[in-house]
Structures are given as C-alpha cells and as structure tokens.
N, CA, C and O atoms as a GROMACS GRO file, in nm:
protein
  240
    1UNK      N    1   6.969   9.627   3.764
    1UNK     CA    2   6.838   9.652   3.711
    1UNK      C    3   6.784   9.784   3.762
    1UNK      O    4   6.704   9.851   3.697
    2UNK      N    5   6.827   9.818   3.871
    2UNK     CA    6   6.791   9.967   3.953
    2UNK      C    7   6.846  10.074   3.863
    2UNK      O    8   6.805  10.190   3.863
    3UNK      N    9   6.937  10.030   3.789
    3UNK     CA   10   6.992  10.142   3.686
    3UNK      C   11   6.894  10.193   3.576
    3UNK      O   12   6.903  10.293   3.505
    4UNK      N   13   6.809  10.105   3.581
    4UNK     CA   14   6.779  10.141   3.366
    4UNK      C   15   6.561  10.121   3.437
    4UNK      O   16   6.465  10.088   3.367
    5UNK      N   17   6.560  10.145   3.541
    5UNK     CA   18   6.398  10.098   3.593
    5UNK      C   19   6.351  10.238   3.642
    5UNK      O   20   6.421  10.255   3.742
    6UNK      N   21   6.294  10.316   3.632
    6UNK     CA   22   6.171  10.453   3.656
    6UNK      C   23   6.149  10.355   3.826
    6UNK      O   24   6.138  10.233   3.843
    7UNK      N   25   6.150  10.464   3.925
    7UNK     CA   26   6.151  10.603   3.890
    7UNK      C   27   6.303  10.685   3.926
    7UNK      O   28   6.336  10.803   3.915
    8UNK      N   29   6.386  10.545   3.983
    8UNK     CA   30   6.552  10.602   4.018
    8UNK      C   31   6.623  10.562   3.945
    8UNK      O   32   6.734  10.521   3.979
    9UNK      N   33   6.584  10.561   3.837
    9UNK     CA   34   6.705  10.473   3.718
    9UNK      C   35   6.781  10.612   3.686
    9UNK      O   36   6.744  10.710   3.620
   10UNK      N   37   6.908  10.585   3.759
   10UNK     CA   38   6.985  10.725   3.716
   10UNK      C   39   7.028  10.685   3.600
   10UNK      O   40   7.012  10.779   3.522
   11UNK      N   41   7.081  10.580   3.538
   11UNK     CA   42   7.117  10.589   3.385
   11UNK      C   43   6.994  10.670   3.282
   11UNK      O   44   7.008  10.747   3.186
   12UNK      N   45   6.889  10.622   3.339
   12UNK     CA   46   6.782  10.703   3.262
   12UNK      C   47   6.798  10.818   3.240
   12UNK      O   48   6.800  10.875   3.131
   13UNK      N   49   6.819  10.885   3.409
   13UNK     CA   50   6.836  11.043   3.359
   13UNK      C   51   6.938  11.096   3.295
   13UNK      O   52   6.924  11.190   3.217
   14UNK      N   53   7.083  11.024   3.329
   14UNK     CA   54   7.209  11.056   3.238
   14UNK      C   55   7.184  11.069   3.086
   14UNK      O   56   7.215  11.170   3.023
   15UNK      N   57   7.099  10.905   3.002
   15UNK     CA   58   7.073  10.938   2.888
   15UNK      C   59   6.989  11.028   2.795
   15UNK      O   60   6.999  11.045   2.673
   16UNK      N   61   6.874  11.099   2.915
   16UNK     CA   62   6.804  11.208   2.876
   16UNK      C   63   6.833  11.297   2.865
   16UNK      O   64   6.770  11.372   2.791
   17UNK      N   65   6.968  11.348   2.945
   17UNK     CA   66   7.039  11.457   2.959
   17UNK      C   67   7.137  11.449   2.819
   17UNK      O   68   7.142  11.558   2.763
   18UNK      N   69   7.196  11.370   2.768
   18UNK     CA   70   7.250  11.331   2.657
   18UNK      C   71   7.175  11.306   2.477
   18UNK      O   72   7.216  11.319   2.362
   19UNK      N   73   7.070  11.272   2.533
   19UNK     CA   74   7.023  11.275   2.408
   19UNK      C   75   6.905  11.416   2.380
   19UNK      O   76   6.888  11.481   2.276
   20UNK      N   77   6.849  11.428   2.491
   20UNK     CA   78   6.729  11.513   2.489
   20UNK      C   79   6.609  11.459   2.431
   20UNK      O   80   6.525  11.514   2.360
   21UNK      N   81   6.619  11.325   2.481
   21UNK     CA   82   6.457  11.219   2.460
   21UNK      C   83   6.404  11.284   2.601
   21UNK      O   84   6.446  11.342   2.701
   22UNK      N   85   6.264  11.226   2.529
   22UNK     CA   86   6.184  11.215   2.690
   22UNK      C   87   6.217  11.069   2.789
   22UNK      O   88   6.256  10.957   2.756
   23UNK      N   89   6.178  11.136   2.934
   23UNK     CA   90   6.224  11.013   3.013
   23UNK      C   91   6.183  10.869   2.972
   23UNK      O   92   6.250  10.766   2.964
   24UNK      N   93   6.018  10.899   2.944
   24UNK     CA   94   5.935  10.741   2.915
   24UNK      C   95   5.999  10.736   2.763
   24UNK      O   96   6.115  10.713   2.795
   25UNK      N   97   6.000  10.739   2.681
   25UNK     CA   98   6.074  10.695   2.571
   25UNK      C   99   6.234  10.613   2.644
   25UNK      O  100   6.247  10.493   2.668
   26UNK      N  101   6.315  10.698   2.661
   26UNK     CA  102   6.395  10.615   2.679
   26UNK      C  103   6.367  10.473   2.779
   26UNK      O  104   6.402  10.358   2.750
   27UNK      N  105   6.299  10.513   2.896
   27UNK     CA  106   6.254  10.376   2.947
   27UNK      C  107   6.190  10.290   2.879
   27UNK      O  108   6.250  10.183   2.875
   28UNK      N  109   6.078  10.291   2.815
   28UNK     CA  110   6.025  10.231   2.679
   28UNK      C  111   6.125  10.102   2.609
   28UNK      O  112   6.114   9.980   2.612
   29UNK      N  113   6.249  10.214   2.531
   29UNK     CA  114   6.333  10.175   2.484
   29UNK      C  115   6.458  10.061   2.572
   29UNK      O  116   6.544   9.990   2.519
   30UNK      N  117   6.428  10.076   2.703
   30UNK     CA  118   6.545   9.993   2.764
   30UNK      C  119   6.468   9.850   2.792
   30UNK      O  120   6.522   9.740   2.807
   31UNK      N  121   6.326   9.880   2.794
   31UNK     CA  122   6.259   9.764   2.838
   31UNK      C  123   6.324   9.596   2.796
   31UNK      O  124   6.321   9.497   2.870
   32UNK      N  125   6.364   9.603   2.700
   32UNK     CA  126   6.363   9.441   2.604
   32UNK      C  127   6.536   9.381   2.717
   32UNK      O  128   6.570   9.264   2.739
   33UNK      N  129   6.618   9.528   2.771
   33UNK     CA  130   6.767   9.484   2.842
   33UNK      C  131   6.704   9.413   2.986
   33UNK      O  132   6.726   9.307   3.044
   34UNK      N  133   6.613   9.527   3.011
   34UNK     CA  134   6.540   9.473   3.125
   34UNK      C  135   6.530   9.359   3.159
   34UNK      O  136   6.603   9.306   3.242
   35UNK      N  137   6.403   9.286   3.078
   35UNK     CA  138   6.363   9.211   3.047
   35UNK      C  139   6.472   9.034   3.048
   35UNK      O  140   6.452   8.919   3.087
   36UNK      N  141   6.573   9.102   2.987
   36UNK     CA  142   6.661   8.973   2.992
   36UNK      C  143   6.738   8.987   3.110
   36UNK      O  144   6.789   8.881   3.149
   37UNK      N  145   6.762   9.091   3.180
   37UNK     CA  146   6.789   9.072   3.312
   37UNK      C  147   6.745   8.987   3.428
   37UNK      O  148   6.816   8.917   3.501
   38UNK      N  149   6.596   9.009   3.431
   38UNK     CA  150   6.540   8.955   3.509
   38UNK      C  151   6.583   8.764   3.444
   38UNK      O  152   6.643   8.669   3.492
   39UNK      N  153   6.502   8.795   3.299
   39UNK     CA  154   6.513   8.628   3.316
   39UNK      C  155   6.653   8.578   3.358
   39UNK      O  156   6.678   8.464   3.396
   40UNK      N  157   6.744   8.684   3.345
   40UNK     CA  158   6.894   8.584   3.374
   40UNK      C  159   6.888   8.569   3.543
   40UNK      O  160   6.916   8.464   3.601
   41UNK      N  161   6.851   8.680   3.605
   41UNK     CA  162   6.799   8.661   3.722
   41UNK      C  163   6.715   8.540   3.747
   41UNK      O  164   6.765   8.438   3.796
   42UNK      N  165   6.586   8.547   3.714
   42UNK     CA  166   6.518   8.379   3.733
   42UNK      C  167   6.586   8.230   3.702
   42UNK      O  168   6.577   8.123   3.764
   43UNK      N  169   6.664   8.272   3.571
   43UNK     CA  170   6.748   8.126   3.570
   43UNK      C  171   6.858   8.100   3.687
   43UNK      O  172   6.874   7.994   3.748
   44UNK      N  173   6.911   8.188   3.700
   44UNK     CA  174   7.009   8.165   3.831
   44UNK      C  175   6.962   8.122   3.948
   44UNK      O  176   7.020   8.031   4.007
   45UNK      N  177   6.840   8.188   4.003
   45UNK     CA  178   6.763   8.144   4.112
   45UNK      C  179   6.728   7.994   4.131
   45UNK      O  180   6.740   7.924   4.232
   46UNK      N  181   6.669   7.955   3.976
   46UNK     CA  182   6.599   7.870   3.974
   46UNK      C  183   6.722   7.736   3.921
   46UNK      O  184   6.709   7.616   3.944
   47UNK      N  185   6.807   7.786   3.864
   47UNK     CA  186   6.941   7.646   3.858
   47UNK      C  187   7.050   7.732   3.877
   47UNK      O  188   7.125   7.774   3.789
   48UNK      N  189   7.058   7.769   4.063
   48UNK     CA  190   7.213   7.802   4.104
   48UNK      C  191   7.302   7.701   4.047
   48UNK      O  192   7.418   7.727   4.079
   49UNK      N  193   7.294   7.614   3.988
   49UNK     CA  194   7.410   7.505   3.994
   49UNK      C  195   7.545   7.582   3.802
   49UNK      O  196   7.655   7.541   3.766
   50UNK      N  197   7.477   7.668   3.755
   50UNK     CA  198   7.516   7.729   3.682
   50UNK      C  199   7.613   7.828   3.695
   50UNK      O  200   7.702   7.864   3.618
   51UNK      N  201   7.579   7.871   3.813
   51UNK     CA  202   7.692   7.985   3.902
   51UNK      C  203   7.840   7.923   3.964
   51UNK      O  204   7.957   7.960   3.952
   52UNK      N  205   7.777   7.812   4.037
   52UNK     CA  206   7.876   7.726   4.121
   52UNK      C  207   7.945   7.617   4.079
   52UNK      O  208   8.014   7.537   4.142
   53UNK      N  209   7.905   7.627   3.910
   53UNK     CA  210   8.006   7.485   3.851
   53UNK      C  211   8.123   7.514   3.796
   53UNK      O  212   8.182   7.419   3.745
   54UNK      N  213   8.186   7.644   3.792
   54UNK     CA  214   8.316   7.680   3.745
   54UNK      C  215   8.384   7.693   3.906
   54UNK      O  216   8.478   7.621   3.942
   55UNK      N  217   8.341   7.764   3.968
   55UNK     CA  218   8.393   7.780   4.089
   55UNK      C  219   8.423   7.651   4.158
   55UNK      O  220   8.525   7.641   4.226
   56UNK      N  221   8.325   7.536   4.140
   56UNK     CA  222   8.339   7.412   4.165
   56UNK      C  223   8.482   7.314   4.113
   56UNK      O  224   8.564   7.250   4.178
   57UNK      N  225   8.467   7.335   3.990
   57UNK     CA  226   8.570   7.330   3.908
   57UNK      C  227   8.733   7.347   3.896
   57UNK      O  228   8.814   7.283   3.829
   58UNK      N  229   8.750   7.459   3.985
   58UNK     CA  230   8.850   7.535   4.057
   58UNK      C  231   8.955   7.482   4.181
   58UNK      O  232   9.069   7.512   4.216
   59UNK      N  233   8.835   7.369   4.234
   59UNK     CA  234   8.864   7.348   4.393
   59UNK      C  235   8.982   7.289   4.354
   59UNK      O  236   9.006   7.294   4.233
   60UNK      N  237   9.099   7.207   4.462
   60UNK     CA  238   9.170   7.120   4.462
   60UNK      C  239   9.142   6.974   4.476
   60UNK      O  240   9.234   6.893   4.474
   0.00000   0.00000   0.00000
C-alpha cells in the first residue's frame, strides 16, 4: 500500500514520469486499488482463519 499512497508512493512517481499526468491525478486514479487493499487487509485481520486454512491443510 506504501507503493501507490502520497507522499512516498514511488510507483506514483515512476507513473508520472511515464505518462506525464500530474501527481494528484494519478493518485486520484489509484484510489479505488487502494481501497481494496486495505479492505483485504481488514478481512484478514479480522478472520485470520482465511490465511491459516490452506497452510492448515498441508500439515501431516
């Protein structure tokens, strides 16, 4: 998430340098990836058991 978030989101600056948008536009534009980051972040937090049931799965 440190990638694509103002004010050290170096992907940000890579794609400004590439497209020749402005910085807040492209951040603007990443918002909605963001966004599902985090929630995938909150669901994990909130039901680790999603992470640990393949690995579970695995054991002998």
């Amino acid at each position: 998430m440190a990638q694509i978030t103002p004010p050290v989101g170096f992907n940000l600056f890579v794609l400004q340098g590439m497209t020749g948008k402005d910085l807040l536009y492209i951040a603007r534009v990443t918002l909605p990836m963001f966004f599902l980051m985090v929630a995938a972040v909150l669901i994990i937090y909130f039901v680790p058991q999603l992470v640990t049931w393949l690995p579970q799965q695995m054991a002998p």
